[in-house]
N, CA, C and O of each residue as an XYZ file, in Angstrom:
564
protein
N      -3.219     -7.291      1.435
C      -3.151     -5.859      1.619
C      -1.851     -5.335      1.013
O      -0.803     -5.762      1.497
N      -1.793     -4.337     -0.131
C      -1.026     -3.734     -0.558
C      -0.731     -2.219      0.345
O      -1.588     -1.398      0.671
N       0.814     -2.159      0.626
C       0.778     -0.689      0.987
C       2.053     -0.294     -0.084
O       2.731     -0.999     -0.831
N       2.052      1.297      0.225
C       2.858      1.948     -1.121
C       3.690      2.803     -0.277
O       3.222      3.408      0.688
N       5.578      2.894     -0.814
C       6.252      4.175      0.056
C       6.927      4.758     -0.866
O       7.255      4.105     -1.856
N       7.251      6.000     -0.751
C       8.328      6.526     -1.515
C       9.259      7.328     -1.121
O       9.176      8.391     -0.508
N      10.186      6.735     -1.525
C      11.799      7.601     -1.581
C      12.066      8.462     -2.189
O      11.227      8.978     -2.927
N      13.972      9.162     -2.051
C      13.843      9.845     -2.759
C      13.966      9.622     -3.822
O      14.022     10.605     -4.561
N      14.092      8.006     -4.563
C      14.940      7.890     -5.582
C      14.285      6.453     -6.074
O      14.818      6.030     -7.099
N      13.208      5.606     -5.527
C      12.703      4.567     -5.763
C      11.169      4.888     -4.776
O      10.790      5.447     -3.747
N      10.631      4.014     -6.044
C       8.740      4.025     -5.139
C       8.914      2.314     -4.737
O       9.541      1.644     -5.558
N       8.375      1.613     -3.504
C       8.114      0.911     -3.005
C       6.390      0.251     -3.018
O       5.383      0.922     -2.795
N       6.429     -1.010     -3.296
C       4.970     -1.279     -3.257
C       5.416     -2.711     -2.011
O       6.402     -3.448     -2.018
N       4.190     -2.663     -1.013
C       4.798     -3.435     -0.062
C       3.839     -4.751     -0.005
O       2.666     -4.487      0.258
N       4.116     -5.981     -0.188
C       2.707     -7.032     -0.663
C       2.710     -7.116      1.002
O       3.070     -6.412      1.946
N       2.142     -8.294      0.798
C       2.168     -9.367      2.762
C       3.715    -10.150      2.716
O       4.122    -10.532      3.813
N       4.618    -10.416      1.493
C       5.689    -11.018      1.487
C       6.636    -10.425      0.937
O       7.776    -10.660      1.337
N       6.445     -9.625      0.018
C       7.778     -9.331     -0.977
C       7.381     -7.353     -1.113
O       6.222     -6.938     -1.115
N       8.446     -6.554     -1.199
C       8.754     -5.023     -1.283
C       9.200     -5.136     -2.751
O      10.219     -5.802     -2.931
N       8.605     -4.594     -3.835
C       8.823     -4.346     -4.835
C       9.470     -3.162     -5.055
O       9.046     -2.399     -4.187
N      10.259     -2.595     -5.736
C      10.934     -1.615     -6.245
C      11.355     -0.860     -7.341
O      12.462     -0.966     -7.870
N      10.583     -0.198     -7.635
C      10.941      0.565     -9.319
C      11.567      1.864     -9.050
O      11.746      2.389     -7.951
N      11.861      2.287    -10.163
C      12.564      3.931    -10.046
C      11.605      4.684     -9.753
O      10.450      4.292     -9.914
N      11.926      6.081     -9.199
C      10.998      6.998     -9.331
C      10.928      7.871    -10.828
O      11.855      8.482    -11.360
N       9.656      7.732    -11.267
C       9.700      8.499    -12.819
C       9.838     10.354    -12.963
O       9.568     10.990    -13.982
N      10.291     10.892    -11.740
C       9.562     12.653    -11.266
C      10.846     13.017    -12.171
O      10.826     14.244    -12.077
N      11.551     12.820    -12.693
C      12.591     13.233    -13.945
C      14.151     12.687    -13.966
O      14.629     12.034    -13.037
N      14.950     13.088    -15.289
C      15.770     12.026    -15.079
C      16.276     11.225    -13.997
O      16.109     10.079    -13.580
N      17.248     12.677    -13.558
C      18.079     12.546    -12.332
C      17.653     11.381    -11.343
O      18.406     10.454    -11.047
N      16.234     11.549    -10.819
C      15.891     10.889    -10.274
C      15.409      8.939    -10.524
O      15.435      8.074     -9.649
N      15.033      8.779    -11.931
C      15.180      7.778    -12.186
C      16.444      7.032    -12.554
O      16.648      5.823    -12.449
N      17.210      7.920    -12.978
C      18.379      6.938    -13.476
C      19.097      6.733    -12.186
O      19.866      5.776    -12.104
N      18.897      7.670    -10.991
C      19.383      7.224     -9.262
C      18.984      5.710     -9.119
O      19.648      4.691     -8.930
N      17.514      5.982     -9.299
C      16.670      4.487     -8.922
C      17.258      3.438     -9.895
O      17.647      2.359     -9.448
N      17.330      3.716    -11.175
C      17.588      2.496    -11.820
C      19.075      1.742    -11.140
O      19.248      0.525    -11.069
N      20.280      3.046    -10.575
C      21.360      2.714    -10.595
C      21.376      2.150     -9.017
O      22.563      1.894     -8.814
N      20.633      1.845     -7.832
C      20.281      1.582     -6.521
C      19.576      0.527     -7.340
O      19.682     -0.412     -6.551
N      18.973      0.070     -8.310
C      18.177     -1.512     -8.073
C      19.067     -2.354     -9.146
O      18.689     -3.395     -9.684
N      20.551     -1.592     -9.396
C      21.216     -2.641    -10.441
C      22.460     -2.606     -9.127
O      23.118     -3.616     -8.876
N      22.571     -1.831     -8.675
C      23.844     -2.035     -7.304
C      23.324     -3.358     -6.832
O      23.830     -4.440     -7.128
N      22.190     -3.169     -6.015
C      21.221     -4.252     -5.258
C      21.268     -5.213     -6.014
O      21.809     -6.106     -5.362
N      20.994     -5.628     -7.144
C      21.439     -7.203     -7.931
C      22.294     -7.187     -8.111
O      22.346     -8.099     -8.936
N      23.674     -6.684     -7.976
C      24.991     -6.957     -8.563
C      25.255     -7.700     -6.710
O      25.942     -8.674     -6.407
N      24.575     -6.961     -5.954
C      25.796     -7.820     -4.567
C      24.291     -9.065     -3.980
O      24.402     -9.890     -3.073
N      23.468     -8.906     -4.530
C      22.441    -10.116     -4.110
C      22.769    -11.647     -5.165
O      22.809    -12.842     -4.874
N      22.949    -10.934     -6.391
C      22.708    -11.852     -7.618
C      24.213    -12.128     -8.487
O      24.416    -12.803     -9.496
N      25.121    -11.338     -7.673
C      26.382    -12.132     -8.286
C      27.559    -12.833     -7.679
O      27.585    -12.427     -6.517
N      28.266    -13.434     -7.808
C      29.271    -13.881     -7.103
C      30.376    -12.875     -7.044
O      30.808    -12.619     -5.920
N      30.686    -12.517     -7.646
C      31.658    -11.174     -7.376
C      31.641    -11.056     -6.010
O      32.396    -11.709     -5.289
N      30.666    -10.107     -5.521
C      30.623     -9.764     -4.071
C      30.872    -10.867     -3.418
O      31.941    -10.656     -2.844
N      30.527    -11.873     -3.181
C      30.690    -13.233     -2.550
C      31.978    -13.553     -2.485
O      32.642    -13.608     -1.450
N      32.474    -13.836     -3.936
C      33.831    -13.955     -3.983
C      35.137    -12.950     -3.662
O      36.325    -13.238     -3.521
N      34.651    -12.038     -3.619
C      35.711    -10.790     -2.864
C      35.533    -10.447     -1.901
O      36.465     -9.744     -1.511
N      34.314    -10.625     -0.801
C      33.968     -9.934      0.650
C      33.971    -11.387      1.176
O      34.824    -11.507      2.055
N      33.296    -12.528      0.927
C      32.942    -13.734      1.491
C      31.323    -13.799      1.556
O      30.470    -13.010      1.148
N      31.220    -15.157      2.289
C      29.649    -15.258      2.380
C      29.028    -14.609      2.982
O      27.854    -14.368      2.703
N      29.852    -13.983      4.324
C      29.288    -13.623      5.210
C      28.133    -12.207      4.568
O      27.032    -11.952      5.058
N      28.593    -11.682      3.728
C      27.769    -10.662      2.935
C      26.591    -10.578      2.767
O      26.026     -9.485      2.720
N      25.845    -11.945      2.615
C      24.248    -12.369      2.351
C      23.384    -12.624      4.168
O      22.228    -12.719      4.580
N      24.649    -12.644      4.716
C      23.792    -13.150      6.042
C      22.931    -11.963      6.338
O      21.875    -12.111      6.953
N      23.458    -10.451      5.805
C      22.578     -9.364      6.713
C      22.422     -8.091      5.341
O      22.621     -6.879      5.424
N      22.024     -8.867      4.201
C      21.169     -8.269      3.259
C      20.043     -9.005      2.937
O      20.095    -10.227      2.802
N      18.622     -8.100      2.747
C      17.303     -8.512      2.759
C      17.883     -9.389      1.541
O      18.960     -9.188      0.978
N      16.656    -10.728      1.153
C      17.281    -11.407     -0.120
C      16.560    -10.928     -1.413
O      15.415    -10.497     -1.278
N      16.978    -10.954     -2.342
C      16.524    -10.560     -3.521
C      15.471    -11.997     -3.862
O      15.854    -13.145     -3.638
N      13.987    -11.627     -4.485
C      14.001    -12.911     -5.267
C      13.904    -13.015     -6.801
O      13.777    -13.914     -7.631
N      14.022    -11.698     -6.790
C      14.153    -11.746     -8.388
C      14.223     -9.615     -8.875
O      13.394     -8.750     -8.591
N      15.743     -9.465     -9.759
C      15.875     -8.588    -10.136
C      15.746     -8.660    -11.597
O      15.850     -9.702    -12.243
N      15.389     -6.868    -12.342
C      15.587     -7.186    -13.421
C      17.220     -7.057    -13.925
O      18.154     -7.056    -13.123
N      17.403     -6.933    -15.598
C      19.075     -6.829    -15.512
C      18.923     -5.187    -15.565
O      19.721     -4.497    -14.930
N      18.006     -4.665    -16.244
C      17.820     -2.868    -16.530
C      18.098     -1.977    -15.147
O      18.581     -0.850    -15.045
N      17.604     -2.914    -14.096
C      17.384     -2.176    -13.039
C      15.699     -1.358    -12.883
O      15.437     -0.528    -12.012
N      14.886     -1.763    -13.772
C      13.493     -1.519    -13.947
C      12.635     -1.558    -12.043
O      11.899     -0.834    -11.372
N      13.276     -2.752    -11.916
C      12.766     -3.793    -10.816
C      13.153     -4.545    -10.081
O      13.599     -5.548    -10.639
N      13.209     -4.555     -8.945
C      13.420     -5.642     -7.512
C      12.400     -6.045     -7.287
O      11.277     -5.635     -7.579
N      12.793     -6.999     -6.671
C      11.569     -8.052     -5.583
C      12.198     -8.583     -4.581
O      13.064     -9.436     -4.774
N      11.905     -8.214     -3.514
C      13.244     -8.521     -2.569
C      12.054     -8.752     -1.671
O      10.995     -8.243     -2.035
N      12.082     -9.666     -0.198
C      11.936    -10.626      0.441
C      11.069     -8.943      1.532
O      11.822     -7.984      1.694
N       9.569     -8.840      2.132
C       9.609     -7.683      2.932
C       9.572     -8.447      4.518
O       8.935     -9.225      5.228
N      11.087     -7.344      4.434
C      11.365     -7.351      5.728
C      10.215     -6.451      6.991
O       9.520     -5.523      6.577
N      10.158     -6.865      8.458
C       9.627     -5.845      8.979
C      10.550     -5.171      9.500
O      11.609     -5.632      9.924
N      10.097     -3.637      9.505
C      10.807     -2.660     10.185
C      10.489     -2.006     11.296
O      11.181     -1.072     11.702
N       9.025     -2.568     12.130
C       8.852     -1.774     13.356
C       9.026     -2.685     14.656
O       9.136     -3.878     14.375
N       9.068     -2.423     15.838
C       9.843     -3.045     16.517
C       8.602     -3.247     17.656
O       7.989     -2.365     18.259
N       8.491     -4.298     17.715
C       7.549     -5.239     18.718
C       7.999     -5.562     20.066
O       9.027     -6.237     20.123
N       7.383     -5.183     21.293
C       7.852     -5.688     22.359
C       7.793     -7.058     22.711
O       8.228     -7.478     23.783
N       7.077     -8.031     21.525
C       6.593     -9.382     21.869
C       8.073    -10.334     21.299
O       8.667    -11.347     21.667
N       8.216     -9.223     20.107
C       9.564    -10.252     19.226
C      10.841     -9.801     18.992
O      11.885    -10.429     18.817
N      10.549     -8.308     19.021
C      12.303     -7.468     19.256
C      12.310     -5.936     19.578
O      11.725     -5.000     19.033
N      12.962     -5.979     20.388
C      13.336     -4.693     21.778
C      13.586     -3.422     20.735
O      13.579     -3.658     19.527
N      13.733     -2.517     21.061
C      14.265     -1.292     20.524
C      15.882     -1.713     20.660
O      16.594     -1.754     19.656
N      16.471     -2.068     22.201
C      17.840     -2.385     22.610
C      18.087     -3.901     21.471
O      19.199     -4.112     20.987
N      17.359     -4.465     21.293
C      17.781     -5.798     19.812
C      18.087     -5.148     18.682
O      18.925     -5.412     17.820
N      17.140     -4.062     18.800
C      17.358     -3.227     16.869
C      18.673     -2.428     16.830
O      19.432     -2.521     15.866
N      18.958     -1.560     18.002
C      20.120     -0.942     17.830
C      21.323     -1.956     18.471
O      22.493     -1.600     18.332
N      21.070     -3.001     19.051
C      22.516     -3.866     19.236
C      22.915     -4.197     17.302
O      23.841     -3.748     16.627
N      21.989     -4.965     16.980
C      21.750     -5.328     15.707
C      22.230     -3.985     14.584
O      23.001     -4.218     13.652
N      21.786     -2.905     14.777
C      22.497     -1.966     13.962
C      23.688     -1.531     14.882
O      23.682     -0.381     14.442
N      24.508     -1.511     15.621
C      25.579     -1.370     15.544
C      26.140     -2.814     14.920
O      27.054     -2.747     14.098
N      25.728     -3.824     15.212
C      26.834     -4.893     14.550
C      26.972     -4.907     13.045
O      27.931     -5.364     12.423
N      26.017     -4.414     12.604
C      25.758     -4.030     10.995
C      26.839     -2.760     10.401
O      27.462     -2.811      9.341
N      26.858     -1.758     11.292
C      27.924     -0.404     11.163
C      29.234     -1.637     11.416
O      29.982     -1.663     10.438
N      29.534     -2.393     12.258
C      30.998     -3.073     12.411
C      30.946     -3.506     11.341
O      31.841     -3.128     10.585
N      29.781     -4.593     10.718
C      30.215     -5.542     10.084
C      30.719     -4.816      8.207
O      31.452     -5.316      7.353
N      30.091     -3.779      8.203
C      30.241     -3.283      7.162
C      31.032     -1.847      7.379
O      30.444     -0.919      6.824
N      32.092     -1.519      7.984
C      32.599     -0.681      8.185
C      33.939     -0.465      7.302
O      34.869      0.328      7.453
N      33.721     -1.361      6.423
C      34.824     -0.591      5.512
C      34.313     -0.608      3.872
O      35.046     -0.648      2.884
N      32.366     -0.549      3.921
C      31.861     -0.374      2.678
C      31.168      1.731      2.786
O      31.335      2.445      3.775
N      30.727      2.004      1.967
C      30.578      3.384      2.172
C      29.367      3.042      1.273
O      29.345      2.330      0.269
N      28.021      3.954      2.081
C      27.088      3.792      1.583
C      26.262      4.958      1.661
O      26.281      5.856      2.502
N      25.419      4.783      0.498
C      24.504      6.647      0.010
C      24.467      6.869      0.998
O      25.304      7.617      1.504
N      22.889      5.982      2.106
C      22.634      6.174      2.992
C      22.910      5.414      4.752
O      23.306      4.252      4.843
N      22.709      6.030      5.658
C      23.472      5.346      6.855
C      22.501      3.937      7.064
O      21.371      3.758      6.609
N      23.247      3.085      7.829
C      22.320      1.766      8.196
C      22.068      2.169     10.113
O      22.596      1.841     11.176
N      20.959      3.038      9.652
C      19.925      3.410     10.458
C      18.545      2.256     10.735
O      18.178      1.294     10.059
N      17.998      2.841     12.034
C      16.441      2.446     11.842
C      15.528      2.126     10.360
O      14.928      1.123      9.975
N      15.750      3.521      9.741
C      14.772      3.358      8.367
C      15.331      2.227      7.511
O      14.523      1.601      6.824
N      17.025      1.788      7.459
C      17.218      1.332      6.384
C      17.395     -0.481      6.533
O      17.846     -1.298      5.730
N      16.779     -0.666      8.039
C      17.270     -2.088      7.907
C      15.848     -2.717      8.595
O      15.036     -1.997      9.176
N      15.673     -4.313      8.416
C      14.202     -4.588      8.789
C      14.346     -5.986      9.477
O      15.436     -6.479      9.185
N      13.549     -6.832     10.350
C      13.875     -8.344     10.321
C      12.964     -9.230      9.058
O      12.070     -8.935      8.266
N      13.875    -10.643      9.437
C      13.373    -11.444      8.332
C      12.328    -12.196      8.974
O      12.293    -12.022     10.192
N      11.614    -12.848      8.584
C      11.159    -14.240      9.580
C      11.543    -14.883     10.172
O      10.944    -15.249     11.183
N      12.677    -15.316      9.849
C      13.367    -15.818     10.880
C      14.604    -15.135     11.977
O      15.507    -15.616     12.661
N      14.047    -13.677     11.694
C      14.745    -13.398     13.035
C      15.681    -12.224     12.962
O      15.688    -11.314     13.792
N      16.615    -12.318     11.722
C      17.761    -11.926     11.128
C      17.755    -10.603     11.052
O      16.637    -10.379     10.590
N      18.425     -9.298     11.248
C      18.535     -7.736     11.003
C      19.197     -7.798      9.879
O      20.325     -8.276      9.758
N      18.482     -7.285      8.950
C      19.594     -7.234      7.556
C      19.039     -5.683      7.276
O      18.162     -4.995      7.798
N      19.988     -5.483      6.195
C      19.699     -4.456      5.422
C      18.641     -4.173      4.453
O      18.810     -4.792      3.403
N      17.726     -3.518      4.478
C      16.482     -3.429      3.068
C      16.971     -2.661      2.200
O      16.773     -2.959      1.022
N      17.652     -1.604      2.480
C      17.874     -0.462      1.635
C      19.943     -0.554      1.163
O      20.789      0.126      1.745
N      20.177     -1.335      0.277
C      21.664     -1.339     -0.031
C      22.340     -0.777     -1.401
O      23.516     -0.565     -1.698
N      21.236     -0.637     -2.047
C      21.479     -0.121     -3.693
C      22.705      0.534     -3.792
O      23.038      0.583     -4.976
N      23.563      1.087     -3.010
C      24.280      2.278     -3.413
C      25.753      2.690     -2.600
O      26.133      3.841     -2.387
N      26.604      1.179     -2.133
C      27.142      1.530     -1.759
C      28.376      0.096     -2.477
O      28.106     -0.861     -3.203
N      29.459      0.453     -1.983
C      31.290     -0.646     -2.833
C      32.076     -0.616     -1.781
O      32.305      0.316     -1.010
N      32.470     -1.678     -1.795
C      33.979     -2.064     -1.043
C      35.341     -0.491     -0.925
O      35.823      0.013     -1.939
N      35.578     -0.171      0.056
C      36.535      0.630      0.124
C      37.807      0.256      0.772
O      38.801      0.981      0.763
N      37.746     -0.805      1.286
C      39.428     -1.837      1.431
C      38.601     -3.131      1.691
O      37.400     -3.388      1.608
N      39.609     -3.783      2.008
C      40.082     -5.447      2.276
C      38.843     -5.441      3.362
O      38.857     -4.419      4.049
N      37.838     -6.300      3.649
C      37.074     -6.794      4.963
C      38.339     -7.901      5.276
O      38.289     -8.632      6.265
């Protein structure tokens, strides 16, 4: 089962495993946003840079990439879920989990807030971020 979402700035195609990501084509502005949110997103998934200047800890609570392009055409990043199950995680798990996400990243600045909409679990458990395209280091972690 394929489902489809859109932003303001990237269209989403959602498989059973992986959230695909292209720009939105509705005119420049708006695609070259998207292109520049799915080349952010491979620069801190797919390079050491980020690694090497923030630490590892960086990958523990971003969705994983499994394959970007270099244009920024395209992501394929790992689909996280984002609705919240009383069988596997609380509403009180999602927002403990997003505040530790606001700590843990509290000295990066980002388009958008790491809210409900922007973060999902993994399979195994993990609250990461889905939505990171668009935000840089603003001091020392």
């Amino acid at each position: 089962m394929v489902n489809f979402a859109c932003g303001s700035r990237r269209f989403v195609i959602l498989t059973k495993n992986y959230a695909i990501k292209v720009p939105i084509f509705w005119d420049w502005a708006s695609f070259i946003s998207g292109v520049r949110e799915n080349l952010e997103e491979r620069y801190w998934w797919c390079s050491e840079s980020g690694v090497n200047k923030y630490g590892k800890w960086i990958h523990q609570r971003l969705a994983r990439i499994h394959w970007a392009s270099r244009f920024g055409l395209c992501n394929v990043m790992e689909r996280c879920d984002t609705e919240v199950h009383s069988d596997r995680h609380s509403e009180f798990s999602m927002q403990k989990g997003i505040d530790e996400l606001r700590t843990h990243y509290r000295n990066f600045t980002f388009a958008t807030d790491i809210a409900k909409n922007n973060v999902g679990w993994t399979k195994d458990g993990r609250l990461v971020l889905i939505d990171y395209g668009y935000f840089g280091g603003t001091a020392n972690c």
